[in-house]
C-alpha positions as MATLAB code, in Angstrom:
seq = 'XXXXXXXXXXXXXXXXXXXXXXXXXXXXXXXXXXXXXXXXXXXXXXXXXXXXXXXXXXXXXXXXXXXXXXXXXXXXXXXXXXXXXXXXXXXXXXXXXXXXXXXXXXXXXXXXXXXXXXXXXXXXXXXXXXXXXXXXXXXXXXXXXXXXXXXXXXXXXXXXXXXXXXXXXXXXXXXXXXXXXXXXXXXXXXXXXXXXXXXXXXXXXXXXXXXXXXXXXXXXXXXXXXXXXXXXX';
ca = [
      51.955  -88.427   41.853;
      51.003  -85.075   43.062;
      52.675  -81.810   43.139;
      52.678  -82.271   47.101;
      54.267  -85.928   46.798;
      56.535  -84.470   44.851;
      57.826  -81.662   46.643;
      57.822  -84.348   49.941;
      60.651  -86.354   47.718;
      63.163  -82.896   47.695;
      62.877  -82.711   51.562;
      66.138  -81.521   53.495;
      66.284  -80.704   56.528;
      69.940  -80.277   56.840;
      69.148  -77.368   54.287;
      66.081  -76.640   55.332;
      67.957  -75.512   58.732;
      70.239  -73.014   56.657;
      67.533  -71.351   55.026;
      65.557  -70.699   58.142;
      68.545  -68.728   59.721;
      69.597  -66.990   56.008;
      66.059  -65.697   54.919;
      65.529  -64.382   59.037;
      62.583  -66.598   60.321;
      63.136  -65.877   64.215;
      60.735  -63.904   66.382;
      61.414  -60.510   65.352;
      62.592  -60.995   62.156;
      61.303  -60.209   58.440;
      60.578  -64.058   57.986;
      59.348  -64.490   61.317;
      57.137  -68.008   60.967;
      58.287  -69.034   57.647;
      59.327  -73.181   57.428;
      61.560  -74.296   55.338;
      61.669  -77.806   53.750;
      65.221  -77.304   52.042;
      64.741  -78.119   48.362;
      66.697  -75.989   46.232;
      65.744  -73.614   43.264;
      66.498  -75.842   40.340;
      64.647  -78.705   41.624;
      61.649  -76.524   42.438;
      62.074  -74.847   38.805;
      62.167  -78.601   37.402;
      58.799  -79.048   38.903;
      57.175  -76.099   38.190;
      57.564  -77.488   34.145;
      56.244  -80.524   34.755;
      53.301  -79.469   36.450;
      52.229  -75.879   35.198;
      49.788  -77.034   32.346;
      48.160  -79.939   34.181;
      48.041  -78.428   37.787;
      44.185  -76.918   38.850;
      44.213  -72.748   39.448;
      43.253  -73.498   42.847;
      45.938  -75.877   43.413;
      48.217  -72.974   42.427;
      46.436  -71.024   44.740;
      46.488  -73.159   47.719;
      50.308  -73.665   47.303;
      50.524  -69.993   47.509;
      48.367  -69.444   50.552;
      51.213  -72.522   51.922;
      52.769  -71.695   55.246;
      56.109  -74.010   53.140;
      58.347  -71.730   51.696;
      59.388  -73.712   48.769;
      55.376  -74.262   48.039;
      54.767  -70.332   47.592;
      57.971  -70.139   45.353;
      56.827  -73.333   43.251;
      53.712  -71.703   43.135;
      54.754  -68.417   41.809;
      57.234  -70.172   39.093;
      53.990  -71.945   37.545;
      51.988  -68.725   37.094;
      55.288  -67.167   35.348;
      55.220  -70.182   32.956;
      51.584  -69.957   32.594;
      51.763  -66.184   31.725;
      54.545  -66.438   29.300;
      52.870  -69.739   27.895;
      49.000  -67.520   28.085;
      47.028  -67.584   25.283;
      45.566  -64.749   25.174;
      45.026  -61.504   27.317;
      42.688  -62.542   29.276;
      44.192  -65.244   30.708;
      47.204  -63.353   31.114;
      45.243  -60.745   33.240;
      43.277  -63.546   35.118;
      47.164  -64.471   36.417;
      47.623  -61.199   37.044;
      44.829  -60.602   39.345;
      45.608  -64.071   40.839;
      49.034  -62.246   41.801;
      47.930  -58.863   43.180;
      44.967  -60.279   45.140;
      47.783  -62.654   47.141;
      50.483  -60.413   47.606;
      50.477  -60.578   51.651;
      51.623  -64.448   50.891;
      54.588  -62.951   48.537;
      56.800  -62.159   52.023;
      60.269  -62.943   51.431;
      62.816  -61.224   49.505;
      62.988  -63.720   47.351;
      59.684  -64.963   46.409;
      59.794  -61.070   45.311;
      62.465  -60.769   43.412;
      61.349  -64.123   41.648;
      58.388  -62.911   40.226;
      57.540  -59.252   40.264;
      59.179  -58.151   37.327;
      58.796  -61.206   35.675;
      54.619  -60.625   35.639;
      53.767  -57.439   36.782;
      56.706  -56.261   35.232;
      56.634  -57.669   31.473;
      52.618  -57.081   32.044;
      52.488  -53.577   32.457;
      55.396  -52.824   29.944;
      52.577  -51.283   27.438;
      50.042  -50.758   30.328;
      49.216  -47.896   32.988;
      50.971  -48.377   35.778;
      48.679  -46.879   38.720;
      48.503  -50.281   40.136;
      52.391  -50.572   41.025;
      51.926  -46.989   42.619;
      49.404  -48.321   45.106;
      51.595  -51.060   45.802;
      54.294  -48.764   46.176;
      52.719  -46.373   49.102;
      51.249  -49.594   50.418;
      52.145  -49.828   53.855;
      53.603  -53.224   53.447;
      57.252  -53.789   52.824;
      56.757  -56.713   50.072;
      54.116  -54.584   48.340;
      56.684  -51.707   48.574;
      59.751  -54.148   47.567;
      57.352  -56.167   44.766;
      56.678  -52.070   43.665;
      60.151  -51.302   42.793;
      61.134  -54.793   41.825;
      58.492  -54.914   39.222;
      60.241  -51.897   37.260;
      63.522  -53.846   36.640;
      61.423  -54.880   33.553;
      61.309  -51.430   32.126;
      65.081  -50.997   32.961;
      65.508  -54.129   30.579;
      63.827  -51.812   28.135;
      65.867  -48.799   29.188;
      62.363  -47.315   30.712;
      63.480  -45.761   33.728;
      61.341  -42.680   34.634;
      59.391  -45.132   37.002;
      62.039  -46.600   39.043;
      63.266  -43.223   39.491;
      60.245  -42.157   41.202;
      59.529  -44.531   42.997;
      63.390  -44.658   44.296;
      62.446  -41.007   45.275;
      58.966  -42.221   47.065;
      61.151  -44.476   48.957;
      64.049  -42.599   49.895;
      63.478  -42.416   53.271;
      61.920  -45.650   53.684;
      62.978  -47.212   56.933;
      63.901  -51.010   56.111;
      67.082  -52.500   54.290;
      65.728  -54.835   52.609;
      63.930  -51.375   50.336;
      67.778  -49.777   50.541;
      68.949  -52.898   49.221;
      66.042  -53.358   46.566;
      65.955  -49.343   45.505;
      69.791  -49.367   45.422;
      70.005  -52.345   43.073;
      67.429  -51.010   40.794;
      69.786  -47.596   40.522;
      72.746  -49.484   40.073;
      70.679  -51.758   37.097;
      70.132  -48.318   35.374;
      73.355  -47.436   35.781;
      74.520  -50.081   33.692;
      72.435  -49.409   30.860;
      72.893  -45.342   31.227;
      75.558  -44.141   33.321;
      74.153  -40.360   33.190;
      70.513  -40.935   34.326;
      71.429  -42.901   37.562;
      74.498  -40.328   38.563;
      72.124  -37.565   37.923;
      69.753  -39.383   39.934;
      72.468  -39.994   42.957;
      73.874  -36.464   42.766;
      70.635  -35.018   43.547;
      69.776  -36.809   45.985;
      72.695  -39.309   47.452;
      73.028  -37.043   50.854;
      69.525  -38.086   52.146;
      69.797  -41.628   51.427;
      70.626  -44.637   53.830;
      73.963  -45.621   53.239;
      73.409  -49.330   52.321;
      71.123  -47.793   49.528;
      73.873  -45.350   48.350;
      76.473  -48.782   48.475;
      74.358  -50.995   46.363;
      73.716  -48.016   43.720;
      77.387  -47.038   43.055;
      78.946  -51.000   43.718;
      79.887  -50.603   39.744;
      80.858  -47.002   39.677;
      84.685  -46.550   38.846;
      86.264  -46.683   42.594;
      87.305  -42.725   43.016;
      83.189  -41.627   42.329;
      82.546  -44.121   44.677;
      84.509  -42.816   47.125;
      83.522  -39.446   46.460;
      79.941  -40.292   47.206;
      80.999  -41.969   50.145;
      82.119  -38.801   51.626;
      80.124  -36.760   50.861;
      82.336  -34.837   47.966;
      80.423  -34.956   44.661;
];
């Protein structure tokens, strides 16, 4: 059976209905286009083990270049299984390139957040970084999102000088969905390190959109939250 046969199995279109209003597909909107088929994560994560050793590169690469949703996730959960599974690293830059060179087909928030820090991330851990700095004052919000995302690997490793600056880069970034994305990065370094990410926010919390502000102090004890909220640190 192939990968597409499969995927036709999973079809919902009860679901598939939900997830074109959640992830904003209507004229105007950051998904604008984007079809659904309504098969959930763990099913598409199920598949993406059976096939990630047998499937073709190009078959990866045409499910990526997929106008289906769930194809363009699928096809991003085999290269992360074939990086972490590489053999060398070579073929763990070859799935590198594969990813950069197709980042206008990574366009959802979530097809993002799936896989940026889980390759370009854990890839450049030990690497120069220049590349997520292009990507970064690209003038495309995934690039920008996939950017920022990407450094929630170094806050695993309690490296954070690079999500700090690019959080400044983006400060005054116009879109939520990089409030929400820079905001959650602050608030993943102030788990690890309290200090950095409220020395971070006290220097500059008074130019940044509010929803970014929210998502970086959601954990902070409630009266510094409030604090920040009004403007009183």
């Amino acid at each position: 059976m192939s990968i597409i046969e499969r995927l036709e199995q999973e079809r919902n279109a009860a679901k598939a209905q939900i997830l074109q209003g959640f992830f904003k597909t209507g004229k105007g909107q950051y998904g604008e286009g984007d079809i659904f088929w309504g098969i959930s994560v763990p099913t598409l994560r199920g598949i993406a083990k059976t096939y990630y050793q047998q499937i073709p590169t190009e078959e990866i690469t045409q499910l990526l270049h997929s106008p289906i949703h769930e194809q363009r996730l699928l096809s991003l959960y085999i290269l992360i299984l074939r990086y972490n599974h590489a053999k060398d690293d070579n073929e763990k830059q070859a799935i590198i390139d594969t990813y950069l060179s197709n980042t206008r087909y990574i366009n959802n928030w979530d097809l993002v957040d799936s896989s940026a820090y889980h390759l370009l991330g854990k890839h450049y851990i030990n690497k120069p970084r220049t590349i997520l700095y292009q990507l970064v004052h690209s003038s495309d919000l995934w690039e920008q999102r996939i950017a920022i995302i990407a450094t929630f690997y170094f806050i695993r490793q309690h490296d954070y000088a690079d999500t700090l600056r690019m959080a400044g880069i983006l400060l005054h970034h116009p879109h939520d969905l990089i409030h929400k994305a820079v905001g959650w990065m602050i608030r993943e370094i102030g788990n690890r390190d309290y200090e950095t990410a409220y020395a971070f926010l006290v220097e500059h919390y008074a130019q940044m959109p509010r929803t970014m502000l929210r998502y970086a102090i959601e954990k902070f004890d409630e009266p510094i939250r409030l604090a920040f909220l009004k403007g009183e640190v």
